[in-house]
MDTraj code that builds the backbone (N, CA, C; nanometers):
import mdtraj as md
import numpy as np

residues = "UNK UNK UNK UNK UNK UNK UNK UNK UNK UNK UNK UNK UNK UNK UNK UNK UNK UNK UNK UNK UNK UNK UNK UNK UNK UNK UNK UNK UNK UNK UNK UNK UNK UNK UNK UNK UNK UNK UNK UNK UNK UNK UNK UNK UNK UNK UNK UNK UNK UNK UNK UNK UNK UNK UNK UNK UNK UNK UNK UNK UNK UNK UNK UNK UNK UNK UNK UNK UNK UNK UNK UNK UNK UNK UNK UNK UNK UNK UNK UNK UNK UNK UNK UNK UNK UNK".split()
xyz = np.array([
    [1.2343, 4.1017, -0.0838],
    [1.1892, 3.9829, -0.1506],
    [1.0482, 3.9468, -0.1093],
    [0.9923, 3.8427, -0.1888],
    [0.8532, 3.7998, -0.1398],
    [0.8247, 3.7165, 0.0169],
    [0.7476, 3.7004, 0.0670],
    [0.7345, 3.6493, 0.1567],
    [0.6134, 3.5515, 0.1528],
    [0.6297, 3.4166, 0.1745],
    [0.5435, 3.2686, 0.1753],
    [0.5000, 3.2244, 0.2724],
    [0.4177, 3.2514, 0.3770],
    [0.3845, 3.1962, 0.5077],
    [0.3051, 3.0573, 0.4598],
    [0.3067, 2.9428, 0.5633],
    [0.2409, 2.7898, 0.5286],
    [0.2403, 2.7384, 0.6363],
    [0.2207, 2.6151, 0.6794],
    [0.2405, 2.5194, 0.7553],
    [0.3519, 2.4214, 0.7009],
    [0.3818, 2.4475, 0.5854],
    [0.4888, 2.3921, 0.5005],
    [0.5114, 2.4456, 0.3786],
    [0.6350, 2.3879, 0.3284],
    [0.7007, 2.5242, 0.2425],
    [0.7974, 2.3812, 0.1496],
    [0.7314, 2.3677, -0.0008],
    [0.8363, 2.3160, -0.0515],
    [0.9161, 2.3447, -0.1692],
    [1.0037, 2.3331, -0.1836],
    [1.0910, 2.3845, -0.2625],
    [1.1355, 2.3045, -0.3253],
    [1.1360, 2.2737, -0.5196],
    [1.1698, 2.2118, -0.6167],
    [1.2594, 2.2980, -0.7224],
    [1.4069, 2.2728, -0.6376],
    [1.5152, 2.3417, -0.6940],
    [1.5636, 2.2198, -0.8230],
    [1.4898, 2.1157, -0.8144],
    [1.5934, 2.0387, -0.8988],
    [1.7650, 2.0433, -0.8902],
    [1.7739, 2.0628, -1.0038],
    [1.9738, 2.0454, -0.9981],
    [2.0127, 2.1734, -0.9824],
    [1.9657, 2.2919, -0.9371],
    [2.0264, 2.4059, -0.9600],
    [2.0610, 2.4477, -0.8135],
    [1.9973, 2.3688, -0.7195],
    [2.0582, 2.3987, -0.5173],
    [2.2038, 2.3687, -0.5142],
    [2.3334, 2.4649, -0.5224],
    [2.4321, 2.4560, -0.5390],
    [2.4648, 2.3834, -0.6655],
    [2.4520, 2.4152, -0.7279],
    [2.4501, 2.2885, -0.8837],
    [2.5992, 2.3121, -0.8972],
    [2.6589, 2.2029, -0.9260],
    [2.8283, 2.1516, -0.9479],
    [2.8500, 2.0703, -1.0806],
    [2.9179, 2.1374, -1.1457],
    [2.9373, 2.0484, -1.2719],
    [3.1196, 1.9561, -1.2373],
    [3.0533, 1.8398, -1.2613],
    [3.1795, 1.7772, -1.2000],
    [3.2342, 1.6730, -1.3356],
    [3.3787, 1.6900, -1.3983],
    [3.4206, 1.6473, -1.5308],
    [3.5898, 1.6304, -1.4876],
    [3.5489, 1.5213, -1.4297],
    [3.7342, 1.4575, -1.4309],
    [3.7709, 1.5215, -1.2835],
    [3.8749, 1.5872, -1.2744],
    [3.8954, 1.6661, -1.1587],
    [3.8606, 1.8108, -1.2035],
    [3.7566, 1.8330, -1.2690],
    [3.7262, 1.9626, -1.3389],
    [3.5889, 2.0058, -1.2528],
    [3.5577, 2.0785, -1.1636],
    [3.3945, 2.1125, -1.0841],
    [3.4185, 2.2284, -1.0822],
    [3.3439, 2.2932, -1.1328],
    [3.3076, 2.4262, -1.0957],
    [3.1323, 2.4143, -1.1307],
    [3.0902, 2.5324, -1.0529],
    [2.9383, 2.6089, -0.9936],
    [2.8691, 2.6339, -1.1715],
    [2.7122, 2.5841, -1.1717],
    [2.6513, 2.5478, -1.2814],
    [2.5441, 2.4770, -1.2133],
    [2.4189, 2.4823, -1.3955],
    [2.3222, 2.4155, -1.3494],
    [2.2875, 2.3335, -1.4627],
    [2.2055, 2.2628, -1.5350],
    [2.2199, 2.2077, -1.6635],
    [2.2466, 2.3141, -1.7679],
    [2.3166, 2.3047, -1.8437],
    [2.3371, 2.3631, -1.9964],
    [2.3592, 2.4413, -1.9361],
    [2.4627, 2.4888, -1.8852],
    [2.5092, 2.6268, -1.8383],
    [2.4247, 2.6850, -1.8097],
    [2.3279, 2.6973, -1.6719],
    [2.2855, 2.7647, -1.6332],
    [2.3045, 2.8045, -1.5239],
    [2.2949, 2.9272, -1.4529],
    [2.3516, 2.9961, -1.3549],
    [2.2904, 2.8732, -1.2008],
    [2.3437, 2.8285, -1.1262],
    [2.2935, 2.7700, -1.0105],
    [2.2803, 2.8616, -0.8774],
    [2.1758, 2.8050, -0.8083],
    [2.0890, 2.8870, -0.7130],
    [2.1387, 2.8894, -0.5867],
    [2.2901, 2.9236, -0.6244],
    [2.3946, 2.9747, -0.4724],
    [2.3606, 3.0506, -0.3345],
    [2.3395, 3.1726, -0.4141],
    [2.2504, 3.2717, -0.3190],
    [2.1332, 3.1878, -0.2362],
    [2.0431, 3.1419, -0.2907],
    [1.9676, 3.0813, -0.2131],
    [2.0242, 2.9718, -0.1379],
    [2.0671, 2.9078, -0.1251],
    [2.1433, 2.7689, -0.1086],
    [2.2039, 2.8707, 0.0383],
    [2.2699, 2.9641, 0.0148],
    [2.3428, 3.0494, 0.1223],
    [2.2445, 3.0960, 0.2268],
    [2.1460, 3.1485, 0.1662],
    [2.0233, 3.1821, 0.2882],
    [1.9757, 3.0736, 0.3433],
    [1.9030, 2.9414, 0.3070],
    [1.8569, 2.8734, 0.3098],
    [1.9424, 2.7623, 0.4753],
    [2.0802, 2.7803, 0.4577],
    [2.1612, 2.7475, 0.5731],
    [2.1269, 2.8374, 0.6503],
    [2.1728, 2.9825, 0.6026],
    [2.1627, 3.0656, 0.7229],
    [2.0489, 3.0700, 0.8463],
    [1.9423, 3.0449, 0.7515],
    [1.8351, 3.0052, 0.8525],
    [1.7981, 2.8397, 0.9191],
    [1.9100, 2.7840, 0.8994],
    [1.9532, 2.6539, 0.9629],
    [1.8719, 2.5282, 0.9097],
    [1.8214, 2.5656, 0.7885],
    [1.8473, 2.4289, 0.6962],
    [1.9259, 2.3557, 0.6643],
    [1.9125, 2.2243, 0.6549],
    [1.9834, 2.1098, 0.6205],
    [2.0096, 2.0622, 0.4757],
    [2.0904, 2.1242, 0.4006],
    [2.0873, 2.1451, 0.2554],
    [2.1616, 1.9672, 0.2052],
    [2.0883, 1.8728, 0.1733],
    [2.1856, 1.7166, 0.1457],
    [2.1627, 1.7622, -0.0046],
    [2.2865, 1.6390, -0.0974],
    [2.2996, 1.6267, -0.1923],
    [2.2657, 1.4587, -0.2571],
    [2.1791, 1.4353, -0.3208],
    [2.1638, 1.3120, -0.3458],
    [2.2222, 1.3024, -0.4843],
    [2.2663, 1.1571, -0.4777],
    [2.3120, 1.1567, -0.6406],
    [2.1740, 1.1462, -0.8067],
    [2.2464, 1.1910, -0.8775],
    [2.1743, 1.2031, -1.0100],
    [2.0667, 1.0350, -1.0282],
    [1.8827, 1.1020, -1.0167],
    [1.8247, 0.9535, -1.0239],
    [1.7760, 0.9216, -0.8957],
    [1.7901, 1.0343, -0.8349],
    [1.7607, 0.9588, -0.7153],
    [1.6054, 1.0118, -0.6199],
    [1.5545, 0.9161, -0.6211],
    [1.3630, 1.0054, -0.6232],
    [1.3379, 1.0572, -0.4791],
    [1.2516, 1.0906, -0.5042],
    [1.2228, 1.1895, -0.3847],
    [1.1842, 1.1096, -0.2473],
    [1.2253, 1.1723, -0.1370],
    [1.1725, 1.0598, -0.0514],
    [1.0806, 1.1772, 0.0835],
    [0.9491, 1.0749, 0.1224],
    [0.8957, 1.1398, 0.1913],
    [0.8472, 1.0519, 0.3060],
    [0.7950, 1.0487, 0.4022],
    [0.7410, 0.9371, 0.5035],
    [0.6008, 0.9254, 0.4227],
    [0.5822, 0.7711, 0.4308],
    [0.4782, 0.6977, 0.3913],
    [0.3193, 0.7610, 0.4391],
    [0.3491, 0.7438, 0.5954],
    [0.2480, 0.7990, 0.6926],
    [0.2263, 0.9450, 0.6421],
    [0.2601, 1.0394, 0.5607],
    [0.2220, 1.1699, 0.5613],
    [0.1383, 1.2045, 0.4206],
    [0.1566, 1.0087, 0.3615],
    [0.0569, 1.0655, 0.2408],
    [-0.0684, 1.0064, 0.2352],
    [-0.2056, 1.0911, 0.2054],
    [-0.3284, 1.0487, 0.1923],
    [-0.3268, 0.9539, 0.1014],
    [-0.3085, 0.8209, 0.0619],
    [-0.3191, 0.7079, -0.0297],
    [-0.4709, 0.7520, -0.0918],
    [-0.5653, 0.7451, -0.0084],
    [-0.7120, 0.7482, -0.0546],
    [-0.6924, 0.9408, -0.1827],
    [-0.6553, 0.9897, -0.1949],
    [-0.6820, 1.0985, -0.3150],
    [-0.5223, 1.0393, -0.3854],
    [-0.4924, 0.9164, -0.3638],
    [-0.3401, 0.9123, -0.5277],
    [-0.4658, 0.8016, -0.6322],
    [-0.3674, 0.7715, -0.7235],
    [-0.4353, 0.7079, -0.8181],
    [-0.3136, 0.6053, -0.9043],
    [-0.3358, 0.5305, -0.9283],
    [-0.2099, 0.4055, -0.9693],
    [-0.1994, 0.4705, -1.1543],
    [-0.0948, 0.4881, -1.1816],
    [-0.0618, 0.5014, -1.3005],
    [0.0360, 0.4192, -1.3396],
    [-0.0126, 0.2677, -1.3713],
    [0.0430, 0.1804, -1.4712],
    [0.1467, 0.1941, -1.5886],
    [0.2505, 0.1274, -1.5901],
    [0.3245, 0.1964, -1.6721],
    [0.3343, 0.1177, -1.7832],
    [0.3986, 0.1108, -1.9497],
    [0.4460, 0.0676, -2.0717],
    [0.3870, -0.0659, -1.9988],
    [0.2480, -0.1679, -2.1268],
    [0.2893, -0.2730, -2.1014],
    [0.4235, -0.3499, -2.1769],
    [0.4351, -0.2508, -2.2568],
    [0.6333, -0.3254, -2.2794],
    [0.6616, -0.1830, -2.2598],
    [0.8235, -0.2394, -2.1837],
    [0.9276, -0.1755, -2.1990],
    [0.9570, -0.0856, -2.2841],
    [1.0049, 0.0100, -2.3123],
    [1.0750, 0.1270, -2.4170],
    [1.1980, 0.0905, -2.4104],
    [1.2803, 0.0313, -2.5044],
    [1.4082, 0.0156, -2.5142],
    [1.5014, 0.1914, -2.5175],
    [1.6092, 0.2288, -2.4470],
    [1.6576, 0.3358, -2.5256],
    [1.8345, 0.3326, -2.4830],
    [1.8749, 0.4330, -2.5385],
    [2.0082, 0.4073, -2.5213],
    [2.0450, 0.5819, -2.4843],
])
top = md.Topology()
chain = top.add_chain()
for i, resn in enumerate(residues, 1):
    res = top.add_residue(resn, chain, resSeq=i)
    for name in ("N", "CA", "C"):
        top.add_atom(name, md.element.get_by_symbol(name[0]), res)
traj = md.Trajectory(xyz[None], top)
């Protein structure tokens, strides 16, 4: 496989890091729209003694405050109205 050397290393598996489709008492292994989920990795990823959590659906990313340069972000204002949707 490839190899990534860094000082940090991030990884944006979205829903597919063990992805579980869960329907009543019905779960089995998936990723959206039937797509295959990223088991294998999920399996290495322990092996080398990562801490694999599951947050629920919606739930944003979280990072320490202190590790971000504020001075290079930029404020992106959002809808001055609302978008209604259903």
């Amino acid at each position: 496989g490839a190899e990534y050397r860094g000082k940090a290393v991030v990884l944006t598996t979205g829903t597919y890091l063990r992805g579980k489709i869960i329907i009543g008492d019905l779960q089995y292994e998936s990723g959206p729209n039937n797509m295959k989920p990223s088991v294998k990795l999920s399996h290495h990823l322990k092996e080398l003694g990562l801490e694999l959590v599951r947050f629920k659906t919606g739930t944003p990313p979280r990072v320490y405050g202190s590790t971000i340069d504020y001075d290079k972000t930029e404020i992106q204002p959002g809808d001055q109205a609302p978008r209604a949707f259903s």
